[in-house]
ZASEPA-816375 format. One record per atom (N, C-alpha, C): residue number from 1; chain; atom name; x negated, y negated, z. Coordinates in steps of 0.02 Angstrom, whole numbers, plus 50000, padded with zeros to 5 digits. Layout:
resi, chain, name, xx, yy, zz
NUM, A, CA, X, Y, Z
...
***
This chain:
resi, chain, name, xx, yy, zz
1, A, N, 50223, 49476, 49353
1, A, CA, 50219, 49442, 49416
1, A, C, 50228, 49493, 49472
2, A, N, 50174, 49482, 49512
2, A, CA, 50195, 49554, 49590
2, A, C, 50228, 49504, 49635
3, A, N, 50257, 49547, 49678
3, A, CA, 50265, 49542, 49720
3, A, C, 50275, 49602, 49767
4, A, N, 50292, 49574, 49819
4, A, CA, 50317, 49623, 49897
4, A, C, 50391, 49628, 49945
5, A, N, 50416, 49666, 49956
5, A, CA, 50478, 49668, 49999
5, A, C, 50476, 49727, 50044
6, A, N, 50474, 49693, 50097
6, A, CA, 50498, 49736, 50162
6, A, C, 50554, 49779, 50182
7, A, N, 50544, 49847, 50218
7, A, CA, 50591, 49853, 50280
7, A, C, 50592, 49883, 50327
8, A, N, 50608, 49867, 50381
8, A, CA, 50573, 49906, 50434
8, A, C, 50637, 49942, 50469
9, A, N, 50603, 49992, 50478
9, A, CA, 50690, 50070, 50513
9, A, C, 50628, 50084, 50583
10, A, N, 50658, 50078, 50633
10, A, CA, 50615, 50094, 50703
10, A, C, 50567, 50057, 50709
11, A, N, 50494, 50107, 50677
11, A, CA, 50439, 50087, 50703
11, A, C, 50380, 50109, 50654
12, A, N, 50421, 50084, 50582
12, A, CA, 50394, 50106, 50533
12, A, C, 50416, 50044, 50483
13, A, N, 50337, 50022, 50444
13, A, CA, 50371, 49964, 50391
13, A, C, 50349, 49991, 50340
14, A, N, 50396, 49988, 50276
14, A, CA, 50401, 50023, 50211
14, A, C, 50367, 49948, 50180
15, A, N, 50342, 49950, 50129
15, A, CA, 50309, 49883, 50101
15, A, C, 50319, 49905, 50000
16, A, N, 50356, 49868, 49996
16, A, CA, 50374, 49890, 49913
16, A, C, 50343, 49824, 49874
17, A, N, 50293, 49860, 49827
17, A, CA, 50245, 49809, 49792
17, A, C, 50285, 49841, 49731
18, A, N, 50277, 49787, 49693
18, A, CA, 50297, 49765, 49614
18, A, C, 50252, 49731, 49572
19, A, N, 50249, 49745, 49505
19, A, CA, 50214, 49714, 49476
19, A, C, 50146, 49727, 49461
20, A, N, 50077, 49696, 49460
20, A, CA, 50028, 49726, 49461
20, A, C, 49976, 49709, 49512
21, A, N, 49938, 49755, 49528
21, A, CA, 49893, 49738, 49588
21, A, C, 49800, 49735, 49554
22, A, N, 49799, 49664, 49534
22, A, CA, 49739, 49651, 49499
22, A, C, 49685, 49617, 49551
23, A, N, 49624, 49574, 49511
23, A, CA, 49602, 49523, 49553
23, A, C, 49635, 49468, 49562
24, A, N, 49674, 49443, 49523
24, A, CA, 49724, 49388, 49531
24, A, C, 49803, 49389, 49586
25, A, N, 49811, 49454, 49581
25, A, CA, 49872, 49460, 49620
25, A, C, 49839, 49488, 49711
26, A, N, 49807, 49526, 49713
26, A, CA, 49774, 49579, 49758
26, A, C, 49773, 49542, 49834
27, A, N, 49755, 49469, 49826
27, A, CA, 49731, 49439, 49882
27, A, C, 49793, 49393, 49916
28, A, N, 49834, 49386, 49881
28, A, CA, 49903, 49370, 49895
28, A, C, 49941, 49409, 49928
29, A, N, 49934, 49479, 49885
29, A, CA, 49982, 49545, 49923
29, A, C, 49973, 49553, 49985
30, A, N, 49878, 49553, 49987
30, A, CA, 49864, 49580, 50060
30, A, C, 49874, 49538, 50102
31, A, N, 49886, 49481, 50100
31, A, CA, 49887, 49407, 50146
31, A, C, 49959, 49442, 50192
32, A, N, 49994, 49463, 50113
32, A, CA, 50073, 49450, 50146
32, A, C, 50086, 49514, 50196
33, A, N, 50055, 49576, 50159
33, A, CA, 50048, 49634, 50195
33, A, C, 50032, 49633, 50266
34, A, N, 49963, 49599, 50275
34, A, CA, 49935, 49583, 50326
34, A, C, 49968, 49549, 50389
35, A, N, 50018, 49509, 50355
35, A, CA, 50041, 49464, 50414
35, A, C, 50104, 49491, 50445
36, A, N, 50128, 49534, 50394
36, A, CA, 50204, 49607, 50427
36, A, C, 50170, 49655, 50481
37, A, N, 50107, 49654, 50482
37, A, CA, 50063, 49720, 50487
37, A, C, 50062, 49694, 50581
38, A, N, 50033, 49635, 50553
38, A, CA, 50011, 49581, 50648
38, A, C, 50066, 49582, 50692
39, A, N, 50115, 49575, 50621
39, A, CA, 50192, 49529, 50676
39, A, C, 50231, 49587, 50712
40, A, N, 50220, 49615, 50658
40, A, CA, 50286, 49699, 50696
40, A, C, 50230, 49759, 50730
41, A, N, 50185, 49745, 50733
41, A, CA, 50134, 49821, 50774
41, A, C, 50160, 49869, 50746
42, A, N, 50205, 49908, 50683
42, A, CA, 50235, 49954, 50677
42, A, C, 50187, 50024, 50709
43, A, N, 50222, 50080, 50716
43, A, CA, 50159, 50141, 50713
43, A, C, 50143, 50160, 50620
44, A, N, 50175, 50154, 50608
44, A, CA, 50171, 50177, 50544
44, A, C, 50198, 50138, 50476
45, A, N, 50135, 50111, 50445
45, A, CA, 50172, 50080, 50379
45, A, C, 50143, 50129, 50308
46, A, N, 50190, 50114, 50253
46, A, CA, 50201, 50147, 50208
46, A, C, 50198, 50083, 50166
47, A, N, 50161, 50086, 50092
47, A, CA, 50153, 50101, 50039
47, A, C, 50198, 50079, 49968
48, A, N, 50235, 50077, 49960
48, A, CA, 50291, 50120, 49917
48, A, C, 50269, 50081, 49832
49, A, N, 50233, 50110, 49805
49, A, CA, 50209, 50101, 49744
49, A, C, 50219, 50118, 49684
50, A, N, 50311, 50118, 49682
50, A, CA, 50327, 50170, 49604
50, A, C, 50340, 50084, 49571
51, A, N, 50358, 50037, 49583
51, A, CA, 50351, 49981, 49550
51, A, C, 50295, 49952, 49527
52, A, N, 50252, 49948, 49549
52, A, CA, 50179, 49953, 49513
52, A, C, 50176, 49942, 49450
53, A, N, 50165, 49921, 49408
53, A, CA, 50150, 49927, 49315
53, A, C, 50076, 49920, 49319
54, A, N, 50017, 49918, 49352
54, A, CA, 49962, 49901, 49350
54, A, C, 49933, 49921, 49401
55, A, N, 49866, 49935, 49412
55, A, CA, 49826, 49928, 49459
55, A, C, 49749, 49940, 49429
56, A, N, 49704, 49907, 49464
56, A, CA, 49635, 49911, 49461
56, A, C, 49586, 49929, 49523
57, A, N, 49531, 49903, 49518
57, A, CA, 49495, 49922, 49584
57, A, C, 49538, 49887, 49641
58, A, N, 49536, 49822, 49618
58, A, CA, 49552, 49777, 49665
58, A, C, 49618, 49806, 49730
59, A, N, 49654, 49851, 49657
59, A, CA, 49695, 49900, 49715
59, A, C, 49695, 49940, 49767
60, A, N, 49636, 49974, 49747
60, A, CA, 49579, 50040, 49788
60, A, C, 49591, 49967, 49835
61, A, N, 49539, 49911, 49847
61, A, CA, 49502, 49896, 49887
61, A, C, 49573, 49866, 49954
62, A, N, 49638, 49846, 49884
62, A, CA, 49688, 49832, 49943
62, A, C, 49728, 49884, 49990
63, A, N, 49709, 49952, 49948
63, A, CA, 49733, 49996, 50014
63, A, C, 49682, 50013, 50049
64, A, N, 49622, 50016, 50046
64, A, CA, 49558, 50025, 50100
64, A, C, 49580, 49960, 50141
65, A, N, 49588, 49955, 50141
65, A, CA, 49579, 49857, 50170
65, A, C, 49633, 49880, 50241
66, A, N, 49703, 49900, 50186
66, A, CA, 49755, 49915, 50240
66, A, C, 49757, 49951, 50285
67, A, N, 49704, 50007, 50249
67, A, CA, 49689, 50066, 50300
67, A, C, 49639, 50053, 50352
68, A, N, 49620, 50016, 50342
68, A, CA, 49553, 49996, 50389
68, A, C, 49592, 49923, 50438
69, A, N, 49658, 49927, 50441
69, A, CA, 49701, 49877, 50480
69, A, C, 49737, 49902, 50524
70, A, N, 49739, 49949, 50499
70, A, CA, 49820, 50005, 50517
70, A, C, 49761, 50033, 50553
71, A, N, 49696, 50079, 50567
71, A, CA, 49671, 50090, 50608
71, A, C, 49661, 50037, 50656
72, A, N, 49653, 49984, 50646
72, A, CA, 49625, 49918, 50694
72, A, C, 49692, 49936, 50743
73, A, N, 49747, 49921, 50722
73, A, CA, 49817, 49903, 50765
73, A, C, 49841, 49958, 50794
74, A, N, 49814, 50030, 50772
74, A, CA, 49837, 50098, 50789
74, A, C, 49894, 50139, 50763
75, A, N, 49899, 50115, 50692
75, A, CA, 49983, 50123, 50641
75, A, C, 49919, 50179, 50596
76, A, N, 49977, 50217, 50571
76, A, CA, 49965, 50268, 50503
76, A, C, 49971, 50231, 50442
77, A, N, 49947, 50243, 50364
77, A, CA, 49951, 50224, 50337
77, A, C, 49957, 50277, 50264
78, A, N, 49997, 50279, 50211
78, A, CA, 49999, 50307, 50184
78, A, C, 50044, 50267, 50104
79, A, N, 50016, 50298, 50061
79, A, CA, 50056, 50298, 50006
79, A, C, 50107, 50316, 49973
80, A, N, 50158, 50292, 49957
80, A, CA, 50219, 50333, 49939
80, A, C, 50224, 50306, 49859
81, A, N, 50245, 50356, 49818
81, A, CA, 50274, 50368, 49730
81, A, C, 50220, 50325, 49710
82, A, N, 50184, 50335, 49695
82, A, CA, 50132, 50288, 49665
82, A, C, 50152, 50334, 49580
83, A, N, 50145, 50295, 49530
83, A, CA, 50165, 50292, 49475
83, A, C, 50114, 50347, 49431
84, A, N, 50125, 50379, 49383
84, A, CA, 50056, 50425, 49376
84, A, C, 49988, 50381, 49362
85, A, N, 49996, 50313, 49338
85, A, CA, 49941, 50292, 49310
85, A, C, 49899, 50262, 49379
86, A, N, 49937, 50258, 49422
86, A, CA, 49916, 50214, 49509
86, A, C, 49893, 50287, 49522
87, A, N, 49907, 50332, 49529
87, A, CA, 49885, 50411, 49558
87, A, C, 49818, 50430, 49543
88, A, N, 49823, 50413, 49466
88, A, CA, 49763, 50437, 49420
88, A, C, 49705, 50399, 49457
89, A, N, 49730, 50326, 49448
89, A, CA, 49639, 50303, 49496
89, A, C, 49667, 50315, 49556
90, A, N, 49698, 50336, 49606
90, A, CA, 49706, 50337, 49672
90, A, C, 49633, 50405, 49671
91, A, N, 49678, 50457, 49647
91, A, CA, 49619, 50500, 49653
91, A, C, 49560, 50512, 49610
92, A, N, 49559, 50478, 49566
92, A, CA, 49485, 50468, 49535
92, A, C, 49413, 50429, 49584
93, A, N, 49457, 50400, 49638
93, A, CA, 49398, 50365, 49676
93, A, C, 49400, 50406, 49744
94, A, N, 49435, 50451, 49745
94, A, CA, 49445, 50528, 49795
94, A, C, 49481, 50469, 49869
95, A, N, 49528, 50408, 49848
95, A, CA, 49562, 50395, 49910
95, A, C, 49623, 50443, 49932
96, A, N, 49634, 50479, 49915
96, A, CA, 49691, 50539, 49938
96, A, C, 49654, 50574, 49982
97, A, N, 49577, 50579, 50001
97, A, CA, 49545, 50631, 50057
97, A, C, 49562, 50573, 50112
98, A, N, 49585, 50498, 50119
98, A, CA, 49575, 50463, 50169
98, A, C, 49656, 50421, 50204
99, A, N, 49676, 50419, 50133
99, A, CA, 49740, 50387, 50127
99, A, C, 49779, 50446, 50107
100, A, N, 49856, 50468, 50151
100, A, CA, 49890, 50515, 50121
100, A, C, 49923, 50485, 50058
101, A, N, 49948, 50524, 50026
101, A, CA, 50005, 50500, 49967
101, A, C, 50046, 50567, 49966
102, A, N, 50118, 50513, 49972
102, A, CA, 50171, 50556, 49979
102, A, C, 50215, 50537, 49919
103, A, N, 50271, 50590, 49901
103, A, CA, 50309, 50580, 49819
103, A, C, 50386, 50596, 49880
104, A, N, 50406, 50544, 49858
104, A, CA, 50466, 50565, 49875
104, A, C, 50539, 50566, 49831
105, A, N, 50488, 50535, 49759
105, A, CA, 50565, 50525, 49717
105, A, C, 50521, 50586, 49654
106, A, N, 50584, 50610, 49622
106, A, CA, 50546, 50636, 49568
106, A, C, 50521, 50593, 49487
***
């Protein structure tokens, strides 16, 4: 089961997904993503993807999605700990030339 949990420090919202990001879960996440994204204008939201157990395209398409929001509103957008198997397709579809990804845990 995914889900999402927030937190926001300044002017930055951290977004911690769990679980897996399929076609079944994907359109839920982004709903919820989406509506933190409207409400707080942050400059900068983050990612945080070491909870993850899954991902597919549908994932790619939910961080394009975000990234193409976070430009709309004028916020950065980036990835944080994405899991090795979330990494592996992160950059197999070359989204690391568009979306940063950052490691911050080892």
């Amino acid at each position: 089961m995914e889900e999402i949990r927030t937190v926001t420090t300044k002017d930055m919202l951290t977004v911690y997904v769990y679980g897996e990001i399929d076609h079944h879960s994907a359109k839920g996440i982004r709903t919820q993503i989406d509506r933190y994204i409207l409400m707080q204008k942050p400059s900068s939201v983050r990612l945080e993807l070491s909870g993850v157990t899954f991902m597919d395209s549908s994932g790619l398409g939910l961080i394009m999605g975000r990234y193409a929001l976070c430009t709309d509103v004028g916020c950065s957008l980036c990835v944080l700990n994405p899991t090795d198997a979330v990494a592996r397709i992160i950059f197999m579809a070359g989204l690391e030339k568009i979306v940063p990804i950052e490691r911050t845990q080892k």
